[in-house]
Structures are given as structure tokens and as C-alpha cells.
C-alpha positions as a Markdown table, in Angstrom:
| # | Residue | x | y | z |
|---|---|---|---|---|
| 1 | Unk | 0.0 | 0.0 | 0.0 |
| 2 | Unk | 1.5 | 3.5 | -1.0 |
| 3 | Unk | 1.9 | 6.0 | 1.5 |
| 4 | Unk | -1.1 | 8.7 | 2.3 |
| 5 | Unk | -1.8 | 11.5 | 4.3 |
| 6 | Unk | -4.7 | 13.8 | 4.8 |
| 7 | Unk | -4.8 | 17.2 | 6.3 |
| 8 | Unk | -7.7 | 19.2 | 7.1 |
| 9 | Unk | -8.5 | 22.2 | 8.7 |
| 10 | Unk | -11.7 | 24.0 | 9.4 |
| 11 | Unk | -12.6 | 27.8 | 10.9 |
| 12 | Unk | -15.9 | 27.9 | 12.7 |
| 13 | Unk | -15.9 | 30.7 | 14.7 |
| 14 | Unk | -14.3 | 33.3 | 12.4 |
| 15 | Unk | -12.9 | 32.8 | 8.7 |
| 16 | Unk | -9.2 | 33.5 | 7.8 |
| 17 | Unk | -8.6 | 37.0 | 6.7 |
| 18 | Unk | -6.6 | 37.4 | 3.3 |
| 19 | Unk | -3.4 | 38.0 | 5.2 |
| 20 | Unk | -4.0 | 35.2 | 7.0 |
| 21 | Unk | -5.1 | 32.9 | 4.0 |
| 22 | Unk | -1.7 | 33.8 | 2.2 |
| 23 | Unk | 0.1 | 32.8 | 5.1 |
| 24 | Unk | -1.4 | 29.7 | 5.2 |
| 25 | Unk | -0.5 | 29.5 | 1.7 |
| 26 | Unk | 3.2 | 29.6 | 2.1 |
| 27 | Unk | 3.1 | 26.3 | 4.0 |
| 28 | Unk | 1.5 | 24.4 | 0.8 |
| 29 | Unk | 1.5 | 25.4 | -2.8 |
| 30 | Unk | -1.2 | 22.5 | -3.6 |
| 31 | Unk | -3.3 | 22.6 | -1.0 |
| 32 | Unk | -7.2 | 23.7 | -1.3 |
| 33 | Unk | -7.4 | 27.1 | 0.6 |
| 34 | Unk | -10.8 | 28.9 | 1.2 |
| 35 | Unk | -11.5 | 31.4 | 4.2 |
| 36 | Unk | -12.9 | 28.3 | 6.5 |
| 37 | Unk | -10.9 | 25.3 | 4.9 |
| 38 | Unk | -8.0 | 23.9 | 4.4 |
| 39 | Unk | -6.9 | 20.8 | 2.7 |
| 40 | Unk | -4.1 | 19.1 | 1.1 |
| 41 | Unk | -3.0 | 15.1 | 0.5 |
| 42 | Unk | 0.3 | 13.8 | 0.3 |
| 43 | Unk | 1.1 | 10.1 | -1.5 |
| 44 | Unk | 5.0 | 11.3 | -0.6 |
| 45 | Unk | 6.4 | 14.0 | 1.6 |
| 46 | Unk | 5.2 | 15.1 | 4.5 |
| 47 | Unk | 3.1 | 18.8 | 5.4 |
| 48 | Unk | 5.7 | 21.5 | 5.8 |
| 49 | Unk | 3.5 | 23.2 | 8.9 |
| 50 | Unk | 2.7 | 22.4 | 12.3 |
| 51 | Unk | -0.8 | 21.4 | 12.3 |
| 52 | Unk | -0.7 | 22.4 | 16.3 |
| 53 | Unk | 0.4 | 25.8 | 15.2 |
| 54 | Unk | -2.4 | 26.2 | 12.8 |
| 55 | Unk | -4.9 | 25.7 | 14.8 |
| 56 | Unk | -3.5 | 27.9 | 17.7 |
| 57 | Unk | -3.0 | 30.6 | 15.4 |
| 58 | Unk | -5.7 | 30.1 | 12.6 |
| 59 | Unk | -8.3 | 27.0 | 12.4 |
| 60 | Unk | -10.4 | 26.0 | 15.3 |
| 61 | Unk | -10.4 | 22.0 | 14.4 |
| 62 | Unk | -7.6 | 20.1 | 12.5 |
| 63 | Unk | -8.1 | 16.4 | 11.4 |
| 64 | Unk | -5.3 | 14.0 | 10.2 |
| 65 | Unk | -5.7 | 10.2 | 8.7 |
| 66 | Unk | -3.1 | 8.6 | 7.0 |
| 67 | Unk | -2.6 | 4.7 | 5.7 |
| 68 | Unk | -0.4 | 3.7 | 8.5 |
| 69 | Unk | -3.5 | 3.8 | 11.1 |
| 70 | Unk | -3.0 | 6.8 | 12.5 |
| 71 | Unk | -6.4 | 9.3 | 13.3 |
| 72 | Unk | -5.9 | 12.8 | 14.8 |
| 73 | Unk | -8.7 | 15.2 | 15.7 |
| 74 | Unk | -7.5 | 18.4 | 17.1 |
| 75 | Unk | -10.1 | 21.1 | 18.1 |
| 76 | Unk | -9.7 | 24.7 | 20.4 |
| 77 | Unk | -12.6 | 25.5 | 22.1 |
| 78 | Unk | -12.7 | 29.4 | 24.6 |
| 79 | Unk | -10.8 | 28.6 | 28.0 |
| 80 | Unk | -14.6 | 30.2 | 29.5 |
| 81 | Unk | -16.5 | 27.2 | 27.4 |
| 82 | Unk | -14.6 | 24.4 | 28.9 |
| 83 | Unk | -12.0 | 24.1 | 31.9 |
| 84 | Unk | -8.9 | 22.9 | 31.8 |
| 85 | Unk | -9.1 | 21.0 | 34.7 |
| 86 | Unk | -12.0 | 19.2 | 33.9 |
| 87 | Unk | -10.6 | 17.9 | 30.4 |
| 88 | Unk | -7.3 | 17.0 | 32.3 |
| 89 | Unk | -9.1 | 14.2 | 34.1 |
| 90 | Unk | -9.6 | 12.6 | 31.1 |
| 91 | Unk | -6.6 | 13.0 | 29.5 |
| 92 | Unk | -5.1 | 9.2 | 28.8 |
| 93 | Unk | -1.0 | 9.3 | 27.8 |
| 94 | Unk | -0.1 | 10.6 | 24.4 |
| 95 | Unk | -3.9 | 10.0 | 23.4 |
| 96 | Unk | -5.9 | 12.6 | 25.0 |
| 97 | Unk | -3.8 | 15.2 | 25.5 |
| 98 | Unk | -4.7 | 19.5 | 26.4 |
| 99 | Unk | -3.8 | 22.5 | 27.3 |
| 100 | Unk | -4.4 | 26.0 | 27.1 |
| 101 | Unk | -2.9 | 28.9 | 24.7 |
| 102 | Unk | -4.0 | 32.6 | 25.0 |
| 103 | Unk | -8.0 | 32.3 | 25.1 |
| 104 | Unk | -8.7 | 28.9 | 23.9 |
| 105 | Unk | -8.3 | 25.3 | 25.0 |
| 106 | Unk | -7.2 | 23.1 | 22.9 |
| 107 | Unk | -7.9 | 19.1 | 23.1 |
| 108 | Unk | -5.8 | 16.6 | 21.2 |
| 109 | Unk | -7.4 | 13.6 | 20.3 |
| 110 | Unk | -5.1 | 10.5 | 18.3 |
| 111 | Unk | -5.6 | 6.7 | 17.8 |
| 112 | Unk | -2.4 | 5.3 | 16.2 |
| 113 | Unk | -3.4 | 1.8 | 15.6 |
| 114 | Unk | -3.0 | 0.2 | 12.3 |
| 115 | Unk | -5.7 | -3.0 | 11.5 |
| 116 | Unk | -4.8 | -3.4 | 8.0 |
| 117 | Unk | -8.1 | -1.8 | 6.4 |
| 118 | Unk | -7.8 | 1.4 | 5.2 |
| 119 | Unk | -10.8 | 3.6 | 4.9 |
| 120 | Unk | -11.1 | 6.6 | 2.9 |
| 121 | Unk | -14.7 | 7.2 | 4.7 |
| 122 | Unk | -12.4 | 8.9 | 7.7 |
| 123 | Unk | -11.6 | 11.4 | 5.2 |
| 124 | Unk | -14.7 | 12.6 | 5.5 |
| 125 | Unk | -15.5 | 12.6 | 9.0 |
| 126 | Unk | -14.3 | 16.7 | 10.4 |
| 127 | Unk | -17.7 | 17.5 | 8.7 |
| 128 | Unk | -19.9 | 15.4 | 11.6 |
| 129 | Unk | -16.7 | 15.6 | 14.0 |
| 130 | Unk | -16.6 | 19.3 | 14.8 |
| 131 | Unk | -20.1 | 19.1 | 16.3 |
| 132 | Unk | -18.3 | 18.2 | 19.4 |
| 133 | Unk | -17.3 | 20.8 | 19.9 |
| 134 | Unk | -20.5 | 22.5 | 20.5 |
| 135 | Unk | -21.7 | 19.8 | 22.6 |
| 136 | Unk | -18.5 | 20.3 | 25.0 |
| 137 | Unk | -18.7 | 23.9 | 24.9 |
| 138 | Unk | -22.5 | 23.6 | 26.1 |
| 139 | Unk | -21.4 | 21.6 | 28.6 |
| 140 | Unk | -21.9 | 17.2 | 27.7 |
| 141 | Unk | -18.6 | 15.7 | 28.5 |
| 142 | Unk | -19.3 | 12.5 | 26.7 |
| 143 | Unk | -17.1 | 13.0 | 23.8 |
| 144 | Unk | -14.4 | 13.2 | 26.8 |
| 145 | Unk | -15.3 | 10.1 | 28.0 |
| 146 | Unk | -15.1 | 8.3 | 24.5 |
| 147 | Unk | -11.5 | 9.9 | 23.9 |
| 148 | Unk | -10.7 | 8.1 | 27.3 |
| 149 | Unk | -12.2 | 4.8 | 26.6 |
| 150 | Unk | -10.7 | 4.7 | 23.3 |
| 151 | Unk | -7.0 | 5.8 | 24.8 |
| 152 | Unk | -7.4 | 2.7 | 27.8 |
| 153 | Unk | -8.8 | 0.5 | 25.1 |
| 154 | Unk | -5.8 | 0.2 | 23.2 |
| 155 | Unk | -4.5 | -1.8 | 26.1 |
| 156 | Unk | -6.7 | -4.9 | 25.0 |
| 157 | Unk | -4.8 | -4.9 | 21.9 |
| 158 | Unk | -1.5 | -3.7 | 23.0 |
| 159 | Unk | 0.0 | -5.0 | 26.4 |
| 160 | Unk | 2.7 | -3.0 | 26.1 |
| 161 | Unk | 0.5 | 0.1 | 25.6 |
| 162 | Unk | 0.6 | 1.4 | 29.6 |
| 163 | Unk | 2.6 | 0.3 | 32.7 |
| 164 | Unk | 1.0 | -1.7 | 35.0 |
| 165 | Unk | 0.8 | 1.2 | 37.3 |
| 166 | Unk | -2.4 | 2.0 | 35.6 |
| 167 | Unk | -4.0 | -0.7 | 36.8 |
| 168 | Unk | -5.9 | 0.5 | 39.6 |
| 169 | Unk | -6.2 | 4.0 | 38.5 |
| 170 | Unk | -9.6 | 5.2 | 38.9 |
| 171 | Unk | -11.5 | 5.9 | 35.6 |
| 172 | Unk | -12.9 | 9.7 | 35.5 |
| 173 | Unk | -16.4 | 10.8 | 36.0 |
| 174 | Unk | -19.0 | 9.0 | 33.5 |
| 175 | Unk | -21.1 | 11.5 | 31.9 |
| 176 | Unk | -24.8 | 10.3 | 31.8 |
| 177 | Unk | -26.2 | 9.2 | 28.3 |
| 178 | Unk | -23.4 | 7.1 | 27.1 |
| 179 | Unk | -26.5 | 4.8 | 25.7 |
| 180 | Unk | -27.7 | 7.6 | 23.7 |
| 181 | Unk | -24.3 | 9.1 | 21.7 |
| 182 | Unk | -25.6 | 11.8 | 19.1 |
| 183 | Unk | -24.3 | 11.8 | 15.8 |
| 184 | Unk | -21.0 | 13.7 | 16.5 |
| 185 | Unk | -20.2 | 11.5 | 19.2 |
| 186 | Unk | -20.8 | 8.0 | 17.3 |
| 187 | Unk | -18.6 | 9.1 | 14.7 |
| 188 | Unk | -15.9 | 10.3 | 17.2 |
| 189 | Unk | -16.1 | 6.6 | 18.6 |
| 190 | Unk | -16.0 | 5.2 | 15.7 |
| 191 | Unk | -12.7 | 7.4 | 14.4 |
| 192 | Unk | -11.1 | 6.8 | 17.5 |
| 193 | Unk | -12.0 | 2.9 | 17.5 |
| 194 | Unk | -13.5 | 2.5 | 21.0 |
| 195 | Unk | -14.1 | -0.6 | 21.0 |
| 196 | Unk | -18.2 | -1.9 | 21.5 |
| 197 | Unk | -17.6 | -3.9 | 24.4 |
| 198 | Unk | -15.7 | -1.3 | 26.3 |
| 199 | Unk | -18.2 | 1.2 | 25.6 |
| 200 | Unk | -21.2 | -1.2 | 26.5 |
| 201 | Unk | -20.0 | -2.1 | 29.9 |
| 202 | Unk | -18.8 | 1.7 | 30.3 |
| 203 | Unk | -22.1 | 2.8 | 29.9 |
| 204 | Unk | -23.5 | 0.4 | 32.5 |
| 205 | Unk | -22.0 | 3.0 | 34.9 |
| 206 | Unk | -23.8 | 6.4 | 32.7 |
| 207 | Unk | -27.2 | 7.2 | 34.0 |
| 208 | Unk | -29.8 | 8.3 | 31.3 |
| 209 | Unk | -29.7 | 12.0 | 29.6 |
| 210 | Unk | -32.6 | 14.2 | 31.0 |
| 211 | Unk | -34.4 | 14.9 | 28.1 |
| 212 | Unk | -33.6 | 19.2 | 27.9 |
| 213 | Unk | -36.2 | 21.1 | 26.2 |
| 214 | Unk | -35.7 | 24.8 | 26.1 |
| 215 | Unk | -39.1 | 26.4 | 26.1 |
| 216 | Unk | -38.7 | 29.2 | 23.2 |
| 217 | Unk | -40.9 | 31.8 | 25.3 |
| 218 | Unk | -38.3 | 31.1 | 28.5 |
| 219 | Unk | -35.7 | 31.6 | 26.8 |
| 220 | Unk | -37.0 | 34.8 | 25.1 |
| 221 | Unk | -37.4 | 36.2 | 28.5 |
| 222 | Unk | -34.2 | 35.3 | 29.5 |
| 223 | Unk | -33.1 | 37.1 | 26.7 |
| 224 | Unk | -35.1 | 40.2 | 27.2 |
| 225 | Unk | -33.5 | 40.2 | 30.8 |
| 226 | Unk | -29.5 | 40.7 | 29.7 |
| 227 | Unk | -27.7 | 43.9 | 29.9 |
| 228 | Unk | -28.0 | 46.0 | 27.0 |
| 229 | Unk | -24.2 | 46.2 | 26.8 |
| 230 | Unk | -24.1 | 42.3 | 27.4 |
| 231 | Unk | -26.4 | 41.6 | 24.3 |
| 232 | Unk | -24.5 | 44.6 | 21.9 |
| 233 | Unk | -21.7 | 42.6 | 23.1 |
| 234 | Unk | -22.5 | 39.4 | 21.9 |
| 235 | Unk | -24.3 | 40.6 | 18.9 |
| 236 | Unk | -20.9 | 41.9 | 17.7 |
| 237 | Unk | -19.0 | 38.6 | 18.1 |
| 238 | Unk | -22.1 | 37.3 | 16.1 |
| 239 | Unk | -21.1 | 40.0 | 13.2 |
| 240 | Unk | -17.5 | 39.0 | 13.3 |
| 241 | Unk | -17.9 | 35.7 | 13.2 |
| 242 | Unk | -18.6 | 34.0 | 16.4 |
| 243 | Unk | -21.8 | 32.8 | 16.0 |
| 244 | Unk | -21.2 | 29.3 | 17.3 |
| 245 | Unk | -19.4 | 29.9 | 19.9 |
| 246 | Unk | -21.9 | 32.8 | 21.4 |
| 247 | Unk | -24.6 | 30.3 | 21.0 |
| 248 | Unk | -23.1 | 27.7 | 23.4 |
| 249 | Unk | -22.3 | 30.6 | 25.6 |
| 250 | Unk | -25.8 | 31.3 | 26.2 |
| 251 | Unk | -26.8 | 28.2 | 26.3 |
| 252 | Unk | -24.8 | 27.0 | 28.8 |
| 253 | Unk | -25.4 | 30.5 | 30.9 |
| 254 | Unk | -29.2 | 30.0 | 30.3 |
| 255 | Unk | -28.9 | 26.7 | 31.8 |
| 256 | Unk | -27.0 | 27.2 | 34.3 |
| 257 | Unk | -23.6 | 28.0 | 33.6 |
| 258 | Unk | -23.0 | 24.1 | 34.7 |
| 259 | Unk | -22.4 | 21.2 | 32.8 |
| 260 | Unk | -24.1 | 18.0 | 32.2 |
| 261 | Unk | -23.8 | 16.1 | 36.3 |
| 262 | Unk | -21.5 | 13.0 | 35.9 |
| 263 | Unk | -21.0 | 10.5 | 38.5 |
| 264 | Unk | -17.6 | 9.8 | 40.0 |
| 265 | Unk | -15.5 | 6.9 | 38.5 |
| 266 | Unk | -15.5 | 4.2 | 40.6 |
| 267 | Unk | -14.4 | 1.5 | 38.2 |
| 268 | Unk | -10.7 | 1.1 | 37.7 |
| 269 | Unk | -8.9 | 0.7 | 34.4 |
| 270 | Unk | -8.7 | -3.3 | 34.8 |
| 271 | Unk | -12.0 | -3.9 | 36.2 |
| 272 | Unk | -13.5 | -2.0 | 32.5 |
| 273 | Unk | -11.0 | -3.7 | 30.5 |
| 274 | Unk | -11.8 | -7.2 | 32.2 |
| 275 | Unk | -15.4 | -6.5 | 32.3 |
| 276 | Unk | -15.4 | -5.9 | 28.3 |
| 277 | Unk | -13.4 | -9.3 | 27.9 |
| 278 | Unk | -16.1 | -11.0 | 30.0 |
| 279 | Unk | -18.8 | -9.1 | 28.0 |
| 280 | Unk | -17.0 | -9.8 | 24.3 |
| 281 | Unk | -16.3 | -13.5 | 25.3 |
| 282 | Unk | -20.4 | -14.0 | 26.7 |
| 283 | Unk | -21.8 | -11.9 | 23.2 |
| 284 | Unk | -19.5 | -14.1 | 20.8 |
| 285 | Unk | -20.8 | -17.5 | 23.1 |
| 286 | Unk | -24.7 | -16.0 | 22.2 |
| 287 | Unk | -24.4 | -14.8 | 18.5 |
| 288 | Unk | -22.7 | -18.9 | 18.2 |
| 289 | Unk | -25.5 | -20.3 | 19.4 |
| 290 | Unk | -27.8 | -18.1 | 17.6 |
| 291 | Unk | -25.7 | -18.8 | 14.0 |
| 292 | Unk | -26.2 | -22.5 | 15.3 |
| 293 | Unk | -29.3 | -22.7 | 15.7 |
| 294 | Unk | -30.1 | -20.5 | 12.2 |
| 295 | Unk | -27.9 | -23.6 | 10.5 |
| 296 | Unk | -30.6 | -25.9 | 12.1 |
| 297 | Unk | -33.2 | -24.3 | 11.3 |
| 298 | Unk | -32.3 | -24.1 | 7.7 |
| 299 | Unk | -31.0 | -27.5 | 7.6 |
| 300 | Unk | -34.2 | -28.7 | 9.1 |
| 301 | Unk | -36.4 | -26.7 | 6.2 |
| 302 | Unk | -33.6 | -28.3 | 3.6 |
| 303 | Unk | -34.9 | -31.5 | 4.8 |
| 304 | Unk | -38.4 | -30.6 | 4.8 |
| 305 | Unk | -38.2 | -28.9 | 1.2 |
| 306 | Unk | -36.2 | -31.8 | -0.4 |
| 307 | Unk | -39.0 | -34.0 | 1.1 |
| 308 | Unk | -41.7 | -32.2 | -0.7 |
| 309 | Unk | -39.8 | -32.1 | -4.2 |
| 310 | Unk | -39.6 | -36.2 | -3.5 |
| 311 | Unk | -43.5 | -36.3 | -2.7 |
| 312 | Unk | -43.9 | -34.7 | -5.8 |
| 313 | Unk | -41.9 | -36.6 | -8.1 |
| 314 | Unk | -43.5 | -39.7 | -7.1 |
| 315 | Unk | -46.5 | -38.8 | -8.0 |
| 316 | Unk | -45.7 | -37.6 | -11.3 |
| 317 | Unk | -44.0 | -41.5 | -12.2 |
| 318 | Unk | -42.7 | -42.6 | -15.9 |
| 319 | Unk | -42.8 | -38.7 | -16.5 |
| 320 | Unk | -40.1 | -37.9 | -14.5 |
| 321 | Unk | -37.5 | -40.0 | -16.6 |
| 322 | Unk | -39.2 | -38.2 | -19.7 |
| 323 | Unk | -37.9 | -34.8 | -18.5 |
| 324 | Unk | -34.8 | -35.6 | -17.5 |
| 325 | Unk | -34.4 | -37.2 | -21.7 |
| 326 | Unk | -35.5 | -33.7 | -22.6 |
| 327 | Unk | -33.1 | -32.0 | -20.4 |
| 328 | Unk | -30.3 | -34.0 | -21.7 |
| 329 | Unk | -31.2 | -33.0 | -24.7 |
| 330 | Unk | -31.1 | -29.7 | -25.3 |
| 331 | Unk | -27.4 | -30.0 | -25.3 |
| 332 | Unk | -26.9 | -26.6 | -22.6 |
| 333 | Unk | -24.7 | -27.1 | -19.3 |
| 334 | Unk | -27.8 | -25.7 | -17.2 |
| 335 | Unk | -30.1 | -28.2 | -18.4 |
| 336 | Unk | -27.8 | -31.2 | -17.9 |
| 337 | Unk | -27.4 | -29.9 | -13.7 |
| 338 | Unk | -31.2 | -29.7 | -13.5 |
| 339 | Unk | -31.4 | -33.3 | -15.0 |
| 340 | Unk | -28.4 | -34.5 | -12.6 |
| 341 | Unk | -30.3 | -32.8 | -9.4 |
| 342 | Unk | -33.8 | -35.4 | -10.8 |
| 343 | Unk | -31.3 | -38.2 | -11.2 |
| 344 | Unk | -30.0 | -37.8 | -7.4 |
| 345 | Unk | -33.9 | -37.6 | -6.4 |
| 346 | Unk | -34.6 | -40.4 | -8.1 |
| 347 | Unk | -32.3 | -42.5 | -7.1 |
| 348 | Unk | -32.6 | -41.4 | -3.2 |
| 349 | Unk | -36.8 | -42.6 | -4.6 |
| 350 | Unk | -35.5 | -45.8 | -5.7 |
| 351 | Unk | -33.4 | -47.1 | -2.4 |
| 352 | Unk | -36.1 | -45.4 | -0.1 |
| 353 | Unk | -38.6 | -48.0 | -2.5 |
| 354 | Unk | -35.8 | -50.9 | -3.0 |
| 355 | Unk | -35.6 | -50.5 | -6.6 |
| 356 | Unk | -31.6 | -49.2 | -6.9 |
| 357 | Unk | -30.9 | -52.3 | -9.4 |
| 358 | Unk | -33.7 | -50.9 | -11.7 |
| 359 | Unk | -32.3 | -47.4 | -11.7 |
| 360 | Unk | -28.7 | -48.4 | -12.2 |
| 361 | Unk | -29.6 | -49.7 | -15.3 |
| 362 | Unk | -32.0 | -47.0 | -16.7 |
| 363 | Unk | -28.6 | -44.8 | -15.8 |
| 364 | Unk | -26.5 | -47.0 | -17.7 |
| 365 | Unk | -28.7 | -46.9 | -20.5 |
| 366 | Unk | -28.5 | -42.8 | -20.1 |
| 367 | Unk | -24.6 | -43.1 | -20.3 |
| 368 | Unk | -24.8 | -45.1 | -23.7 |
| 369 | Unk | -27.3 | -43.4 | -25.4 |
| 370 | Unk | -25.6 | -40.1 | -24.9 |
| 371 | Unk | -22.1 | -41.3 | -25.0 |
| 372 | Unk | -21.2 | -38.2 | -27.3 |
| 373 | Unk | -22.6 | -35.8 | -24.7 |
| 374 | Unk | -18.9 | -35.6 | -22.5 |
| 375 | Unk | -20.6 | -32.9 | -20.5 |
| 376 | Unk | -23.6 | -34.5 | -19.3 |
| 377 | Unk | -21.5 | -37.9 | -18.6 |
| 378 | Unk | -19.4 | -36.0 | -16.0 |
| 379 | Unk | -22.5 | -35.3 | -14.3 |
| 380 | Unk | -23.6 | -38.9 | -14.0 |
| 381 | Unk | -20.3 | -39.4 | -12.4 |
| 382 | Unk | -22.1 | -37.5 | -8.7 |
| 383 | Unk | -21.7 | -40.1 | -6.7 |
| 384 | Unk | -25.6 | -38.6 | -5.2 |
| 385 | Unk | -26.6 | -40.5 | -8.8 |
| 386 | Unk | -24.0 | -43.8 | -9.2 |
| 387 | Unk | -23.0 | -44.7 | -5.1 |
């Protein structure tokens, strides 16, 4: 497989000026440059920039796939949106990694792990990914949570991923509605591979999302009840470009200012990763015994079907052996299977009714008669017609 990279880079909250695009420009002369996006591929060499640069200074997400396995999704979010020390507890080695940089927080996200199938679907994944970003800065913490998972759950497939000094480390607070991932959030799972298992027995642990309805007419008075200067304010971040983010800001001040309640991990890092073995190993026992008993069942309407197609060809007598001559006639390979499929009924007919002495030598009479016919002899040769 040749070598392949793809770079993207998306503004949200405030398109790149002309200056800024130029800039940007200098790093790649092939790249696709627009006031929101940037991307570029590379089958050799490598991206001159520093994609953690770009989005300090210019893009507010940055996604990165290549053909060796590895997954990067980079995002900033404003340091009032979401605290640094609540994304440090879920921070997991060199997978989930943040920090802060002027105004913003930024959260890097990476699952190096490469399975052999290469799918150029991720390419297309910033599109649904950056709507986590909303969702943290409004306060749900699951995306968090899935980064984590997906950072420990390399350990099932990697012993030498951690020490063993994370053994008994306590897991971080489990946001509630892991059972009920929106779209952004399924996709990040899935482009950072958390495994199914460890999710399901993870979200044993999440209680169930409160259902949040905003009633337009509350909110409208809510509204009505800012500070003129607070809501000139906001309206001109809205102008220049910040639409986004001042929408999560409200959001999360109409609600509250606090985010989604998440219980406190109480599960360590081997009692999840055991508990998903357990869970894999009792799934893969079921869906056996559920492809076993789908083979019986169809076996057992084989059975039943083949004994209907025998009930019927007994019935019809001497005119059976009259089609299979006309089959064997026509001289086309599809006609002489469907006259070899009546010979292995009839002959199943004939020991069932003690007769096998009988039909050996209507088939031997077959075999001379059409002793020019190469194709069809092969056929006789099933030993369903001549054991």
C-alpha cells in the first residue's frame, strides 16, 4: 500500500482573513485554501506546517488520517467554554492530551493503531466531528469520556501500551447518556476505534440523559433580561464571526452555567477492560449459538423442502424420466445440472422403495445413449446418482 496522508483544517468561529489565507498558503503550494478550509494530500512527503500551530493561530479544528493507522482530531474550544481542569481528568498518555494557549483550549485527540483496512470514509469525518465541539462547549462531557475509553482501550490490543501502574487508577467521572451518543459523538467513537464492548460495559456505569427542552418563550425572556451592553456585546462577536461559539455561551449561561452532572469513577482501568473481555467472550458465546441454531433451522427446512420435491416426483411416475431425456437433450450445461439434481432424487426414490438395481440400469442406459454428450457424462459421475 503507498503512502497517504490527509490534512484538514476548518474555521468555525471566524474565517481566515486574506493575510492570514496567504500565510497559510506559504506552508503548501497544492493545498485547497478557502476562508474556512484547508486541505491538502500527500502520497510522498510530509506537510511542511505544524498542524498544532495552525490551529493555535488560525483553524479551530484540524483532522489528520493517514494509511499507516494513524487518526488525529485536534479542536480549540474558549478557555470560558470548557476548563482545563475538567478535560485534564480525562486526558489518557499521548492519546488525550490539552492545554491551554491565550483564550482557547485546545484538546488533542489520536488513535495510532493500524488494523490493515484502510478507509477513505475517515476522510470525511471533520464535517460530523466538529459538532463536538459545541456539545463540550454547552457543557456534555461524553465525547471526553469516549477519547478516554478509546485511549485505555488500546491496552486490550497492546500489552505494552501502559505500565502496570495504571491498573488501579480510577477511571474519571462517566457523563450520563453514554446509551444515547448523538451523531457527532458516534462518529468520534467510531474514528477513534472504541471498542463496542468497552463502551457497553462503560455505559453500564452512565445514568440516562434528562431529556432538555428549552421552552422558546423562557428563553426569550431570559433574553429580554441581559444587559444592553451584554447583548450589543454578543451581537458583535455574532457579526465578526462567532456565531457558534456565542450560542453555546448562552446556552450554557441560560442553563446554568454548569455542565451535564457525571458521576464519579468508581471502576478502575482493569475492572473496565476485564469487564469488556467478559462481555466480548459471553456476546461471541450467544451470536454462536444463535448462528447454530439458524444452521438448524435451515437444515431442518432443507430436509423438509427436499421431502416435498420427493412427494412430488413420485406422483408424477414414468414422466419424470421423460424430462430428465428432454433436459439432456437440449445440449446446454444448465439443463444437464437440472437433469443430474432429478437423477440424485430419483435414485434417493429408488433405495427409499428398494428399486436401486432398476435405476442403475436406466442410468447405464442414459450413459450409452448419450455417449457423445462428454458434459452430461461428467454429471452422472455424482456419486448422489452412481453410489
Amino acid at each position: 500500500m503507498s503512502e497517504y496522508q490527509y490534512y484538514e483544517f476548518v474555521a468555525v468561529d471566524r474565517p481566515l482573513t486574506e493575510s492570514q489565507q496567504a500565510q497559510v498558503r506559504e506552508l503548501s503550494t497544492r493545498a485547497r485554501i478557502t476562508a474556512t478550509r484547508f486541505v491538502n494530500e500527500y502520497h510522498w512527503g510530509n506537510f511542511k506546517g505544524d498542524p498544532v500551530r495552525m490551529v493555535e493561530r488560525y483553524y479551530d479544528a484540524h483532522l489528520y488520517v493517514t494509511t499507516w493507522g494513524t487518526h488525529r482530531f485536534l479542536f480549540k474550544l474558549p478557555r470560558t467554554a470548557l476548563g482545563l481542569d475538567v478535560v485534564d481528568q480525562y486526558c489518557v498518555g499521548d492519546y488525550v492530551t490539552a492545554w491551554t494557549v491565550g483564550e482557547h483550549l485546545l484538546i488533542d485527540m489520536t488513535s495510532d493503531e493500524y488494523d490493515g483496512d484502510w478507509e477513505e470514509s475517515a476522510e470525511d469525518s471533520l464535517s460530523v466531528l466538529i459538532g463536538v465541539r459545541s456539545e463540550l462547549a454547552s457543557g456534555d462531557l461524553r465525547a471526553l469520556y469516549l477519547a478516554w475509553l478509546a485511549g485505555y482501550g488500546t491496552w486490550e490490543r497492546d500489552e505494552d501500551a501502559f505500565d502496570r501502574d495504571h491498573d488501579e487508577q480510577l477511571g474519571p467521572p462517566v457523563p450520563p447518556g453514554l446509551r444515547a451518543l448523538t451523531a457527532p459523538q458516534l462518529a468520534l467513537a467510531e474514528f477513534l476505534r472504541v471498542d463496542p464492548d468497552v463502551l457497553e460495559v462503560a455505559a453500564r456505569a452512565s445514568p440516562n440523559l434528562a431529556a432538555t427542552t428549552d421552552d422558546p418563550s423562557a428563553v426569550a425572556a431570559w433574553i429580554s433580561s441581559l444587559d444592553i451592553a451584554d447583548k450589543d456585546g454578543l451581537l458583535l462577536r455574532v457579526a465578526l464571526g462567532e456565531s457558534t461559539a456565542v450560542r453555546a455561551e448562552l446556552l450554557r449561561r441560560y442553563r446554568g452555567g454548569a455542565a451535564q452532572p457525571a458521576m464519579a469513577g468508581t471502576r478502575t482501568v482493569t475492572d473496565l477492560l476485564d469487564g469488556a473481555a467478559r462481555h466480548r467472550a459471553e456476546r461471541e458465546r450467544v451470536q454462536a449459538a444463535e448462528r447454530d441454531r439458524e444452521l438448524a433451522r435451515q437444515e431442518a427446512e432443507h430436509l423438509r423442502e427436499r421431502e416435498r420435491r420427493l412427494r412430488r416426483l413420485t406422483t408424477e411416475g414414468e414422466a419424470v424420466w421423460g424430462r430428465v431425456e428432454a433436459l439432456v437433450e437440449t445440449g446446454r450445461g444448465r439443463s444437464y445440472d437440472e437433469a443430474a439434481e432429478l437423477l440424485a432424487d430419483l435414485r434417493e426414490l429408488a433405495e427409499r422403495d428398494g428399486y436401486t438395481n432398476e435405476f442403475a440400469c436406466r442410468v447405464a442406459n442414459l450413459r450409452e445413449r448419450h455417449a457423445r454428450r462428454p458434459a452430461f457424462l461428467r454429471r452422472l459421475a455424482d456419486p448422489n446418482i452412481t453410489r
